[in-house]
N, C-alpha and C positions, 0 to 999 in steps of 0.2 A: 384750516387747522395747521397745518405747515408752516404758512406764513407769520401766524402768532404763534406757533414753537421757533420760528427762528427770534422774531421781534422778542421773545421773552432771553433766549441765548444770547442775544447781543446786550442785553439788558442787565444778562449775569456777568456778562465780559464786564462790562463798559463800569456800573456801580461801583462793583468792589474794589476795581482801580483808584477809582477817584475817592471814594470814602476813604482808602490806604494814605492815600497821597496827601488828600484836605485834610486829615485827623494827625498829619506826623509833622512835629513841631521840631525836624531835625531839618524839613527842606524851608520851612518859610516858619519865624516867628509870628506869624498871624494864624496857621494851624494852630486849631486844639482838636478833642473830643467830638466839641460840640459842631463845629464847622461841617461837617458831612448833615446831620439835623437841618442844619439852617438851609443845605444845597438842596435838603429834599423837599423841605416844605416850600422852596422856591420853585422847583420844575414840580411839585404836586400843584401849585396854586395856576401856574402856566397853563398845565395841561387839565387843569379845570377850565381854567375861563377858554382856552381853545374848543374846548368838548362842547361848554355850554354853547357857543357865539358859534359853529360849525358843525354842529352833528343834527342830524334832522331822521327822526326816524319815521318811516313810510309805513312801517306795519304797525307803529302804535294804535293800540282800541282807541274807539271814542271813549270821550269824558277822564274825568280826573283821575291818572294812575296815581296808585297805592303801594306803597313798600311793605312789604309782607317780610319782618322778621325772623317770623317761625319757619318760614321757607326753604332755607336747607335743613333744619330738621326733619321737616315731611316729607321732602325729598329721600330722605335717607328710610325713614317708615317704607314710601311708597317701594321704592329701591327691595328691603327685608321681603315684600311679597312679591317680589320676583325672582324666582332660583337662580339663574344663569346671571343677572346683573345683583345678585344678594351676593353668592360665590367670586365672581369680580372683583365685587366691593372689598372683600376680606383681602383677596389677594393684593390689590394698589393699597391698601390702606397699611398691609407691612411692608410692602417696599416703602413706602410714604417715611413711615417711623423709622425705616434702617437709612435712606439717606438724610433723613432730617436728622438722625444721630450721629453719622459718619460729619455730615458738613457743618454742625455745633461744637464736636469733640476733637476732630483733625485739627481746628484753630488755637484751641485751648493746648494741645499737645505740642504743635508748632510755639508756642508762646511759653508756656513753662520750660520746653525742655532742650528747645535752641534760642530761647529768648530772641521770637522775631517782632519786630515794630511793627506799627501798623501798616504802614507801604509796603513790606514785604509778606503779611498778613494778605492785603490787596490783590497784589499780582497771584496769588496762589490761587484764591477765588478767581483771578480774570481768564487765569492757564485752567484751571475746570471750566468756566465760562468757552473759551474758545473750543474747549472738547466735546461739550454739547452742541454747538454747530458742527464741528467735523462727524459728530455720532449723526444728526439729521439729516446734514447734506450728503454726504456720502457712506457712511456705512450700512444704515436704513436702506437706502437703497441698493445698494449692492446685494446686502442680503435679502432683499425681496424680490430677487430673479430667482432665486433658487430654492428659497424657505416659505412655510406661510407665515401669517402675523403671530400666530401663538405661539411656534415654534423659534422666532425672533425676540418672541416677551422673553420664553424662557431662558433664552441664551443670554441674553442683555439681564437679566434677575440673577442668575445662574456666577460670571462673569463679575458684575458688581459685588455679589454679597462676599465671593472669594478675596477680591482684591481688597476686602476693606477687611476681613477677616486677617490677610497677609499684614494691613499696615499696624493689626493691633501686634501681629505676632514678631516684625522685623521693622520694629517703630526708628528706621535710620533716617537721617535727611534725604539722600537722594533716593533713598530705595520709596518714600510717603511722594515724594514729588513723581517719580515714575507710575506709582499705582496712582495718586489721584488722578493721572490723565485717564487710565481705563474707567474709571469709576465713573469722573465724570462722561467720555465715552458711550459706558453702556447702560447708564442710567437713563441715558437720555433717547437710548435704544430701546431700554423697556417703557419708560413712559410713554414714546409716541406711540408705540404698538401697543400696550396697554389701552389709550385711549380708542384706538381704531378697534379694539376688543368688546368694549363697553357697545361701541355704535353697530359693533355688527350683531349683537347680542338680541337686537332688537328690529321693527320693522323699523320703515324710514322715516313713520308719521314719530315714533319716539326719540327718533335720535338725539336730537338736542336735550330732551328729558334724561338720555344716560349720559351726556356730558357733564349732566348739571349735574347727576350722583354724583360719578369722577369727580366735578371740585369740590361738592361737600366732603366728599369722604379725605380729599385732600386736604382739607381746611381743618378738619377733625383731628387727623394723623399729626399735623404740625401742630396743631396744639398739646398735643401728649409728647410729642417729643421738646418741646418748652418745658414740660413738667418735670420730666423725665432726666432732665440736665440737674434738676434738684438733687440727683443720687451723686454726683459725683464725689460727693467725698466718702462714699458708700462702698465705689466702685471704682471709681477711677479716670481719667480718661481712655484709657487700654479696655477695662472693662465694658465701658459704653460704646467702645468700640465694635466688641467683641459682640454684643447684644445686638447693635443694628446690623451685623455683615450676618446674625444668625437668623435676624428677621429678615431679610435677602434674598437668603437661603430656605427658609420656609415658605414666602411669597413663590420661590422658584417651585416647592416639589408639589405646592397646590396647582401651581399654573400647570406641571407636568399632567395633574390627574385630570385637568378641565380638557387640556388637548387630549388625551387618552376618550375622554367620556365623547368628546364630539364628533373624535373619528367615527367611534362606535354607531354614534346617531347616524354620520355620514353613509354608513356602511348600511344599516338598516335600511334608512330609506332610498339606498340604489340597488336593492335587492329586493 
């Protein structure tokens, strides 16, 4: 799991750069728009026929597998008659919708109100990108000599919905470039312990069943916050700001109750 949280970190570095860079027709006359489209569907088509022609997998059943659509939907069902991974669910799914708001609305803010191009659009994503590797590699682990995993969601929940509450409220250039490193920082602090929340929630034979909630319920949350970008002329970009850093902050004071509740379990059953 580490290792595909860094691979997806260097994925958020590495993209938004080059989308910044291929889309700005200020460094090369063959940049447009459409050139970052064309870069992706050339390394999506790569890393198909690589996957096809190299992946072999050992634990497939016999006979003809079936792709099962309704699949995260029943995960998500199956997910509701579970209390401890139902409670989870709520709590990633508004962190989900407060970063998927902060990192739709911070662009649109950068772009109306300091008029940035796309490359410098890019690198902003790449500098939150590099901050979710320093949040994995080393602050995760620092604070897990001395915190548990719940008690690091909350901080990294706690943390983020602040800082992105600050960039609605002191929306300057450098002061939105200083908070997005935390943001991105401790986002990436609750989601890895978020996930290790879901997996401990359960025995070991389900564990991959709660990862698979966690991405449904992730898959869901982005899609409402795509929808949700629909209000901006409603609200604002400050306003949608302000909404994701308070859904943040909600995910935070739910996660406080679930560590509260578990102590108590803990407590009970060592007495």
């Amino acid at each position: 799991m580490s290792i595909m949280s860094l691979a997806f970190s260097v994925g958020v570095i590495v993209g938004p750069v080059l989308g910044g860079v291929t889309s700005d027709r200020t460094i090369s006359r063959c940049f447009n728009y459409g050139t970052p489209f064309l870069l992706v569907g050339a390394l999506s088509l790569i890393c198909g026929i690589w996957t096809w022609s190299s992946y072999r997998d050992t634990a497939a059943p016999s006979g003809k597998a079936r792709v099962d659509l309704m699949l995260p939907l029943r995960i998500i069902y199956q997910a509701a008659m579970h209390k401890e991974v139902a409670f989870l669910s709520v709590v990633f799914f508004l962190m989900q919708v407060g970063y998927g708001l902060y990192l739709q609305t911070i662009m649109l803010l950068l772009q109306t109100k300091f008029h940035y191009t796309s490359s410098q659009l890019g690198l902003f994503s790449g500098v939150i990108g590099v901050c979710f590797a320093l949040g994995l590699l080393f602050v995760v682990r620092l604070m897990l000599r001395v915190w548990s995993v719940v008690d690091i969601a909350k901080t990294g929940l706690l943390i983020a919905g602040i800082c992105q509450i600050l960039s609605a409220v002191f929306p300057h250039e450098m002061v939105l470039w200083c908070l997005a490193t935390l943001v991105g920082c401790f986002d990436m602090v609750a989601y890895t312990t978020m996930y290790t929340a879901f997996s401990d929630a359960v025995g070991d034979e389900r564990q991959g069943w709660a990862l698979g909630v966690a991405g449904s319920v992730m898959a869901v949350a982005w899609v409402l916050t795509g929808l949700l970008v629909n209000l901006l002329p409603l609200f604002g970009e400050i306003g949608l700001l302000l909404v994701g850093g308070f859904s943040f902050l909600l995910s935070f004071l739910m996660m406080h109750a679930y560590g509260r509740s578990r102590a108590a379990l803990n407590a009970r059953a060592a007495s």
